[in-house]
N, C-alpha and C positions, 0 to 999 in steps of 0.2 A: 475802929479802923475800917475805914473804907475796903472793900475784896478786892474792887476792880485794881486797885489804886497796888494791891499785889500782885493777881493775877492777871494781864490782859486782857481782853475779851478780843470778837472773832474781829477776823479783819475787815476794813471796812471798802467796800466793792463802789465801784464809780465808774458809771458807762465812759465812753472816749469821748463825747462832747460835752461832757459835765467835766472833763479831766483840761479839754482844752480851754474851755468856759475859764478855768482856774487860772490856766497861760495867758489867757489874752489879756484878762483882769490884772497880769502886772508886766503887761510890755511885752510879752513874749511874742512870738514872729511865730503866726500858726495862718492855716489858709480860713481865708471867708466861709463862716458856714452857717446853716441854720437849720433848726429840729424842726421838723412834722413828725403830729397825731395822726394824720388823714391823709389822703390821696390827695386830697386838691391843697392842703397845708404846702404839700411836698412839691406840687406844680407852679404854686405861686412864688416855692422858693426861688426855683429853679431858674425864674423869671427875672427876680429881683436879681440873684447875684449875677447877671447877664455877663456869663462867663464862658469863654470860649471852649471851653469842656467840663463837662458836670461830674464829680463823682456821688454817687447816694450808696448811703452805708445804713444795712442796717442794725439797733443797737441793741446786742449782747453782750454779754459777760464774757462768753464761751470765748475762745480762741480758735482759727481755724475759718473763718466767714467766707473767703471769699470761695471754698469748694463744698459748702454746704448746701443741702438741699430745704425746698418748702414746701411744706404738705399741699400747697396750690401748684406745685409743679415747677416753677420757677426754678432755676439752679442759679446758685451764688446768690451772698448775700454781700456780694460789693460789685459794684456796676458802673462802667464809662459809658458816657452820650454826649454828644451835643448838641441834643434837642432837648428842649425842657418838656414838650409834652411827652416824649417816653420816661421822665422821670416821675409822670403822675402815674403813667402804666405800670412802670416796676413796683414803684410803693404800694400801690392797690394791690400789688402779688404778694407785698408782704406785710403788710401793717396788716396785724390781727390772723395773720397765719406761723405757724408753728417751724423754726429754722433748724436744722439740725445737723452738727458739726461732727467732730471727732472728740469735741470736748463737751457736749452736753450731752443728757440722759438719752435713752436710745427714740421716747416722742419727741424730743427737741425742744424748742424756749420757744414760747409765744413770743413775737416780735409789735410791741408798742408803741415803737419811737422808731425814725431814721433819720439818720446828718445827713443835709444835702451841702458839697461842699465843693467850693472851686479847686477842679484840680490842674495840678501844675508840673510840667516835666523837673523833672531832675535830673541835671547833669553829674551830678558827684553826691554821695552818700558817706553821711563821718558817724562815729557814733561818741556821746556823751553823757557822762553820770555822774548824779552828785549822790553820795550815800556818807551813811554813819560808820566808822570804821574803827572797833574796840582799839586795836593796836595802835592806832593816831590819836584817839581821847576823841575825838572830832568828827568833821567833815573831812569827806578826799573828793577832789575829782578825777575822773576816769573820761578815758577818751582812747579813739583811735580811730584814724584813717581811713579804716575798715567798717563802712556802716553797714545797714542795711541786711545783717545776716547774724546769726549765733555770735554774740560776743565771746563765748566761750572757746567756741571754735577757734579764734582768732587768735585769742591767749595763748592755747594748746600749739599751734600750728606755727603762729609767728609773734610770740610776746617780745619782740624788740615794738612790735608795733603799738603796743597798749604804753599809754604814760598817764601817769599818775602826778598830782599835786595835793598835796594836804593844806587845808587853809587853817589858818588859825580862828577860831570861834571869837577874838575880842576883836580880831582887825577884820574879818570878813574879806573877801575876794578882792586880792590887790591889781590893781590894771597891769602892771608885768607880766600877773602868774596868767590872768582873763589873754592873755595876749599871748604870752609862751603856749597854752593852751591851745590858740586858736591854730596858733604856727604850727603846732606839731600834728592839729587835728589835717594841715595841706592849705589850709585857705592863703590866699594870697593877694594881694593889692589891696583896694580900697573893701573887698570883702573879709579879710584878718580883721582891721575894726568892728566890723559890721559883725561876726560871728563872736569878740569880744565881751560888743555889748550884749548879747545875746544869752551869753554863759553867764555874764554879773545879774542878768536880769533873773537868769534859772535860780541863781542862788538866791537872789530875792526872791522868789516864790518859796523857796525850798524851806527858808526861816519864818515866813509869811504864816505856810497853812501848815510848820511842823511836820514836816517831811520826814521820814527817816530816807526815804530815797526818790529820786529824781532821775529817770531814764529815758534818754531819746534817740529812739534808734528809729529810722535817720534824723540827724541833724543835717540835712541838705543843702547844696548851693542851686537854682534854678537857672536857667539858658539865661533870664532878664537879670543875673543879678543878686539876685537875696536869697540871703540865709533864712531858713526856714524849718522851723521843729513839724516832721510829717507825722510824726506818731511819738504818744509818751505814755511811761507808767510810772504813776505817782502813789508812793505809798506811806502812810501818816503812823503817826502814833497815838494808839489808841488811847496811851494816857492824855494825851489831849483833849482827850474830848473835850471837858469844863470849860477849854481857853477858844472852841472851836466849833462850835455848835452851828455855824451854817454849813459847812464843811460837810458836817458830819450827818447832819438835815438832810445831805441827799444822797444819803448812802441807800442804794440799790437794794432790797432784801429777797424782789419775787423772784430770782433765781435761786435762791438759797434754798438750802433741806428745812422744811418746817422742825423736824423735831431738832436740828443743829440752832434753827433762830431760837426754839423754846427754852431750850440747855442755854443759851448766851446771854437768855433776860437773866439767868441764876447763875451766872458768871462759871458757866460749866461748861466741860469742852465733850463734844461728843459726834462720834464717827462711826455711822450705822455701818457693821459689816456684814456675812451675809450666815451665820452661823446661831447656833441658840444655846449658848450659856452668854447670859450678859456678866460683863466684868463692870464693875464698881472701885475703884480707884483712884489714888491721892499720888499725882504724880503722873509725866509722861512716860518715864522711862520704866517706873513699876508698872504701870500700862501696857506697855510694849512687854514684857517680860513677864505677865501673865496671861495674855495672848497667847504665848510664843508656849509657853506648859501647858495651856489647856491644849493647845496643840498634839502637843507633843504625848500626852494621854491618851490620844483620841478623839478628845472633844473640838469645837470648832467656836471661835468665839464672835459675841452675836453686834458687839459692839465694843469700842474705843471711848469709857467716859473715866472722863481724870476731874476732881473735884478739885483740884489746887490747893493752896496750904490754906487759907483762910476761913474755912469752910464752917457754915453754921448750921444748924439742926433742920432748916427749912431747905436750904440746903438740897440734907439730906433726903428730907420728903420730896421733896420736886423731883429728883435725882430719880427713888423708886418710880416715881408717877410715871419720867420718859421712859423708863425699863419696864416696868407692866405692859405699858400702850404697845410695843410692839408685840404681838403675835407671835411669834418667830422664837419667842421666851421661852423655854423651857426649865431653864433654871437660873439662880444667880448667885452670881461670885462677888464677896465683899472683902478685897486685898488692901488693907491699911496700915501704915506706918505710920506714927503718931511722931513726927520731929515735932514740927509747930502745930501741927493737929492733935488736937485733944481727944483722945478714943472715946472719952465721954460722951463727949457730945455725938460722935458719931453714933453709939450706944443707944442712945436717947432719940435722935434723928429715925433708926433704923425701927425700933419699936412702936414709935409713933405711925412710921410707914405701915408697919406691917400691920396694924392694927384696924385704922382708918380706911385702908386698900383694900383690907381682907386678902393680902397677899394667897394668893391658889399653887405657885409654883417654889419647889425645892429653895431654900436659903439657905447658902454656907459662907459662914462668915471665919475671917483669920485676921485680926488686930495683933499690933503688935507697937510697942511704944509709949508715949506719954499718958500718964493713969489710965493704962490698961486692966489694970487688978480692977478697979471700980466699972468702967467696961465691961469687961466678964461679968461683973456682980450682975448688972443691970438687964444685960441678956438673959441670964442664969435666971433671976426671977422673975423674968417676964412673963414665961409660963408659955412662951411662943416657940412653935417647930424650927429652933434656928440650929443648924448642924455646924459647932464650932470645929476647928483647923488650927492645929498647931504650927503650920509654917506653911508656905507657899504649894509645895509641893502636895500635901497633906492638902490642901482645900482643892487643888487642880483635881487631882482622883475622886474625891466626893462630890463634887460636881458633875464630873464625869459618869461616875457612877449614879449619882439621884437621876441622870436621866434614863439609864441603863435601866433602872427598875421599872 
């Protein structure tokens, strides 16, 4: 059996005009844009879309761009002109200089790519979502009148304004509900159809690239007229991938933590923190909860890795390999419940690690579960420094303690 195919892997990241690239591709009403590599990419755009006002974006992960700073001095990395050659200036200040937000690391993201994109007033701002909703079996869509801001806020503050419609997954978006939607999103006249098609068209994309969610906030009306999606967040399922592989081709990774992309080739989830006992763990929520004891001991833990239930003996070796590699390691914590995980193998996994790696730092290991008694055994004569743990609590203190020594 396939891992991934039980446990997800990490999410899959896609700059804003790779997201709109996806809109446009099935009818969706987004503004005129086009990517520069270069300065002068970015000036010829600027040219072509001979638009009465230019915006240039440039393209991170991070959220927060437009109050970000550039190690070339520049501030902000979102910018109105309508001059096209100050859009070859700005881009020079950032293609290939470092941006830095409130959401990226404290050097900031090298900036690679910028949207150069027609921009366009908006008169009114709605907001719209299609998502998977457990309690409907289905799709819902979400909407309200209120764009442009925290949809959460809106909920909290005035949920008469949020409305909701469940579509049914054999019939797909019926032109009533595309229409009662649009009504209650405020459109009106010949723009209710026009915001209609608009919504039927989201859903088409949403079943298209296997969406789990579909978010646009604004769905805008313009002074001329059109509805138009200014901004979106589209997020997939990763079981998709097999069915989805262009998609999934340009999934973003140079912002990501290298040792998190390493942990994701080996279907392992891992979340450096900033402490040195590394935890080893089957499961979020035992995760979180031996965190929370090393804690509580005294100790401080070094990282968040959950090996999911599928888990195989290489696995487990790759698993030690990312825990070695950090520095910061002082000792490690092995917290296993064996439901559909086989302690065995785990067993098997950890001795091979320790042996190959010449593991140098404190191991305490506490199994507990499915052919555990064989487990033990395999440890037991392995003839290797591994300091077994009768229960959670019991491994938290010796851990705590091997570093103490």
């Amino acid at each position: 059996m396939k891992i991934g195919a039980l446990f997800p892997r990490r999410w899959l990241n896609l700059q804003e005009y790779q997201s709109k690239k996806l809109m446009q591709e099935s009818g969706v009403a987004v503004q005129r844009f086009y990517v520069a590599d270069t300065a002068s990419e970015a000036l010829e755009a600027a040219k072509r879309l001979n638009a009465k006002e230019i915006v240039l974006k440039a393209q991170i992960l991070a959220g927060g761009r437009g109050k970000g700073v550039f190690d070339s001095g520049l501030k902000g990395g979102v910018h109105l002109t309508k001059d096209p050659a100050v859009v070859g200036e700005l881009a020079n200040k950032m293609l290939g200089f470092n941006l830095t937000t409130k959401q990226t690391p404290k050097d900031g993201v090298k900036v690679k790519t910028v949207m150069v994109a027609e921009a366009l007033d908006i008169s009114r701002e709605t907001y719209f979502a299609i998502l998977m909703d457990r309690s409907c079996n289905g799709p819902v869509m979400v909407g309200s009148p209120q764009g442009g801001m925290d949809i959460e806020e809106v909920a909290a503050s005035t949920p008469e304004l949020i409305f909701k419609e469940v579509i049914d997954i054999f019939e797909g978006v019926q032109d009533d509900q595309a229409l009662r939607m649009a009504t209650n999103l405020g459109f009106k006249g010949p723009l209710q159809k026009q915001a209609a098609d608009q919504i039927k068209r989201l859903y088409d994309l949403f079943l298209k690239v296997d969406a789990t969610q579909v978010e646009v906030n604004p769905l805008g009306e313009t002074p001329e007229g059109q509805v138009v999606c200014f901004d979106a967040k589209i997020n997939f399922d990763d079981n998709a991938e097999f069915r989805q592989k262009a998609v999934f081709a340009m999934d973003d990774m140079t912002e990501s933590d290298p040792t998190e992309m390493q942990a994701a080739k080996w279907d392992l989830k891992y979340i450096g923190l900033d402490g040195n006992i590394a935890c080893f763990v089957n499961g979020a929520g035992l995760a979180m909860a031996t965190c929370d004891i090393i804690d509580l001991h005294g100790g401080k833990p070094a990282n968040f890795l959950d090996l999911g239930g599928g888990v195989q003996e290489r696995q487990v070796y790759e698993a030690f390999k990312l825990l070695t590699a950090d520095p910061k390691v002082e000792a490690i914590l092995v917290n296993i419940f064996g439901g559909i995980v086989n302690c065995a193998i785990i067993a098997n996994g950890i001795t091979k690690a320790c042996r190959e790696l010449e593991l140098k730092v404190p191991l305490v290991v506490r199994l507990e579960g499915t052919n555990v008694h064989e487990a033990k055994r395999i440890l037991t004569e392995s003839g290797l420094p591994i300091t077994a743990a009768d229960n959670l609590d019991d491994a938290a203190k010796k851990a705590v303690a091997a570093i103490k020594k």
